[in-house]
C-alpha positions, -999 to +999 in steps of 0.1 A: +000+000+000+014+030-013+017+062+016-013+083-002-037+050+004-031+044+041-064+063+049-084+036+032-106+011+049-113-022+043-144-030+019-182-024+038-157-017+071-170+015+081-163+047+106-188+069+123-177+103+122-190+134+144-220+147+150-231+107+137-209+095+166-225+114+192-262+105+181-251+067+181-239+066+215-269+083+225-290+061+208-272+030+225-278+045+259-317+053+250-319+021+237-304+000+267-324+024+291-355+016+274-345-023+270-338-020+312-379-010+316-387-044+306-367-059+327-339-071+301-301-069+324-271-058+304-241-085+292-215-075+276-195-107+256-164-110+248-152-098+214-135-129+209-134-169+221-123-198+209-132-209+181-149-245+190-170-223+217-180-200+192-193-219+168-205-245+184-240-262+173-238-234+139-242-234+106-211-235+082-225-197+070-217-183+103-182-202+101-177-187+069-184-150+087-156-157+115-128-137+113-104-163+129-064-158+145-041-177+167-042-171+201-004-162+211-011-178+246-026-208+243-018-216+206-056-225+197-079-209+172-095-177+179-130-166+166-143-132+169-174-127+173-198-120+143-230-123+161-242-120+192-264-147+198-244-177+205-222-162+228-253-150+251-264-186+248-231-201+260-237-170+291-269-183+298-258-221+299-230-216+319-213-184+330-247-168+347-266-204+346-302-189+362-332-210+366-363-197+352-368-166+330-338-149+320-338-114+304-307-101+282-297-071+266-266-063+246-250-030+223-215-041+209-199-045+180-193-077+159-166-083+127-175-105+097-154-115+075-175-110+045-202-090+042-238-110+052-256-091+028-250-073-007-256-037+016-246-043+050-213-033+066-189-059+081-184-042+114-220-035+126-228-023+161-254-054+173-280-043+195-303-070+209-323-085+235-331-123+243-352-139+265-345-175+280-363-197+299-398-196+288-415-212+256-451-197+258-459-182+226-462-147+253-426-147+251-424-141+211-453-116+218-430-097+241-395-097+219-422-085+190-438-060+210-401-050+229-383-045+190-414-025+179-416-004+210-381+000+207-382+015+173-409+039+177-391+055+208-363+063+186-388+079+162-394+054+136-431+052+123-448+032+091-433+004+104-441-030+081-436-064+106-431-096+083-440-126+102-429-166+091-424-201+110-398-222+101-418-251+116-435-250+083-405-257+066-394-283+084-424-298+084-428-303+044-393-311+039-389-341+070-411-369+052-388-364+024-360-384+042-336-361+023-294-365+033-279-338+053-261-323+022-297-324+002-310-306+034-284-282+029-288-274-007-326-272-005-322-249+027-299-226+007-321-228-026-351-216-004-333-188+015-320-175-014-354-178-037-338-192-067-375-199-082-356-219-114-331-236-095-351-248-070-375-262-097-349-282-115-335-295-078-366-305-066-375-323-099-339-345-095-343-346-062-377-353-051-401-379-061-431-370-046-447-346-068-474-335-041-439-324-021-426-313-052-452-285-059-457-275-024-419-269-016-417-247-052-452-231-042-439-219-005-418-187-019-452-173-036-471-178+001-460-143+006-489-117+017-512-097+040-531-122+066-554-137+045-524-161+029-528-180+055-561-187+047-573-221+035-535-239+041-541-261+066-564-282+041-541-280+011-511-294+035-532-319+052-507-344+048-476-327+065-475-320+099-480-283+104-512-275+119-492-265+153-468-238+136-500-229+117-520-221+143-490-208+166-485-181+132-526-176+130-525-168+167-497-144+164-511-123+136-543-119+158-532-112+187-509-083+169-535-068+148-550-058+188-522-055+202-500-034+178-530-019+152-509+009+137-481-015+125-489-035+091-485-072+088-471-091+061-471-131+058-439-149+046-439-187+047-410-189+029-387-168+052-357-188+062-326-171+084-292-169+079-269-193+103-298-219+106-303-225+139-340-208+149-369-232+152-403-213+153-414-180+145-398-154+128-400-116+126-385-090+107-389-051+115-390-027+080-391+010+076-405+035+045-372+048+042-347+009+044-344-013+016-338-045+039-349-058+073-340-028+100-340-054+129-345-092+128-356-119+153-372-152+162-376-179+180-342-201+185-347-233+215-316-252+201-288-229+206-279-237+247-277-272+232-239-275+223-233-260+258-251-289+276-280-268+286-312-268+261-332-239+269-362-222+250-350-189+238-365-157+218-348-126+210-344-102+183-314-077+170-306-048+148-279-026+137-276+004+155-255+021+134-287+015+108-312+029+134-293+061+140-290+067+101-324+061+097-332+084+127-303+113+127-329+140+115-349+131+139-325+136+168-301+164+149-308+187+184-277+198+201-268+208+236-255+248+229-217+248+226-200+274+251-168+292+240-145+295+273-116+323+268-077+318+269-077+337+301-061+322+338-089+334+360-101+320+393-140+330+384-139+319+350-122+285+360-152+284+392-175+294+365-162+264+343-166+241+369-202+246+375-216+248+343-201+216+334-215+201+362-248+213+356-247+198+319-232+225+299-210+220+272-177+243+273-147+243+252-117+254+261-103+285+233-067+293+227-065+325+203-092+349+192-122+346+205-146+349+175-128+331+148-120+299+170-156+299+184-167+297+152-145+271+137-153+248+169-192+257+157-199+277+192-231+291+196-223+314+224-192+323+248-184+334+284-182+370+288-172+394+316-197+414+329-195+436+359-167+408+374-187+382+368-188+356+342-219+351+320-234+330+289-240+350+256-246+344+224-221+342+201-223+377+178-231+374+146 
């Protein structure tokens, strides 16, 4: 790398540059504040572990994600960490190990070592909650309810909620008695809604044709409510009449509970890393072209760590969240100009407008043109020997 290219990053590795900086890290303390009012308790995971731990019970997408290194002390392989989720699990399994109903909250950020998605950045700041412990269908209800709160506190409205189950899936594709690397390739074709490859797969693959049609007619089960309408007779023969009606009860129960948010249907809606098991929910907004915050339903993950627990959480960008919501939140405190000058009031002065919130910076030369080059709005003046607030001239 030639001197003149030192300043350039990494592909989709990004900065956050002031006054962006500032309204993230406000955001993140809004966000875990209002994460703390339901009850959700702060963990912070490690950025890194090894790599076995990591990984452990994923799919080989998440492997492929892992930025890994040796570890100079112990000579093993590093991982570090590209989502979240896992790691929380392995917390809840072992390190905090509670009985019952666990709440979770997290804001901290993850490397990948490719990019998950053609328009998302490879060093996102993951914000999240989970909840452990519990697998009543109120616990989804709360996650949902928690990640849409969440988003209108920050100022988001026109908010679209796309709902799935991957029980359905499942439950069309077990009587097929496929092999784990048909499994794979059929899982892969589906996520990625490759209409004419999946035809041509399923035709070499599959003989039933019943299966056949159903599996290539799942992508187009894509709607408002009424999709759902009518399925559990056309897939008489597959077991999904309990993810069915867990879906049908959801969608109720959130047209009452959250009426000015619209629904959309999406059968076919399969998640990166593989490893949830029941509903699924992603968060969009007017203004994103892709998901804005993503969760589901995930009782497999504790698992690998010798603990099984039901599990259902959700997570977003934050980074994401504050660009969506910047002009929204563009107030500033006022910026106070403070004088080159060694004075014992000024100093006192200082001292207690700081305290009391202010925001003063310190000056070095003329007063005006560094005020203004520091974008002061006002300065500390002496007035009859004592030290006031006023606006900067213009």
């Amino acid at each position: 790398m030639s001197q003149t290219d030192r300043w350039l990053l990494p592909d989709a590795i990004e900065e956050v540059q002031p006054p962006l900086a500032g309204h993230v890290e406000r955001l993140r303390r809004r966000s875990l504040d209002y994460f703390a009012r339901w009850g959700y308790e702060l963990v912070m995971p490690p950025q890194a572990e090894f790599l076995e731990s990591l990984l452990a019970g994923m799919a080989s997408d998440l492997d492929l994600l892992t930025f890994k290194v040796t570890d100079q002390l112990s000579g093993r392989l590093l991982g570090i960490s590209p989502d979240l989720t896992q790691q929380v699990a392995r917390m809840d399994a072992h390190s905090i190990g509670r009985q019952g109903v666990a709440r979770y909250c997290y804001c901290a950020p993850v490397l990948n070592a490719r990019k998950a998605s053609l328009l998302s950045s490879r060093n996102p700041l993951q914000l999240g909650a989970e909840l452990y412990g519990s697998a009543n269908a109120a616990a989804d209800l709360e996650i949902i309810c928690l990640m849409v709160g969440l988003a209108e506190d920050v100022g988001l409205d026109q908010l679209t909620l796309d709902v799935g189950h991957v029980g359905i899936y499942r439950a069309l594709v077990e009587p097929l008695e496929l092999r784990p690397q048909q499994r794979a390739e059929l899982f892969d074709l589906m996520r990625q809604r490759a209409l004419p490859e999946l035809e041509a797969w399923l035709h070499r693959e599959v003989d039933d044709e019943d299966a056949r049609s159903v599996l290539l007619a799942l992508p187009g089960w894509s709607g408002g409510p009424e999709v759902l309408s009518g399925l559990q007779e056309r897939l008489a023969r597959f077991a999904v009449a309990e993810p069915l009606a867990a879906l049908q009860q959801l969608i109720a129960t959130l047209q009452v509970r959250l009426p000015e948010v619209s629904l959309h249907v999406d059968l076919a809606e399969l998640r990166d890393f593989n490893y949830h098991t029941g509903l699924v929910f992603s968060l969009f907004h007017r203004q994103h072209g892709h998901a804005i915050a993503k969760g589901g339903r995930y009782d497999d993950t504790g698992a690998a760590y010798g603990r099984s627990r039901p599990a259902t959480g959700f997570s977003a960008d934050l980074k994401t969240l504050a660009g969506l919501t910047a002009e929204r939140r563009s107030r500033q405190p006022r910026r106070i100009f403070v004088p080159a000058q060694d004075d014992a009031g000024l100093q006192s002065t200082v001292r207690q407008l700081r305290a009391e919130g202010e925001v003063l910076i310190q000056g070095f030369g003329d007063v005006e043109a560094e005020a203004r080059s520091l974008d002061c709005t006002h300065r500390l003046a002496e007035h009859s020997g004592a030290w006031h607030i006023m606006p900067l001239e213009d």
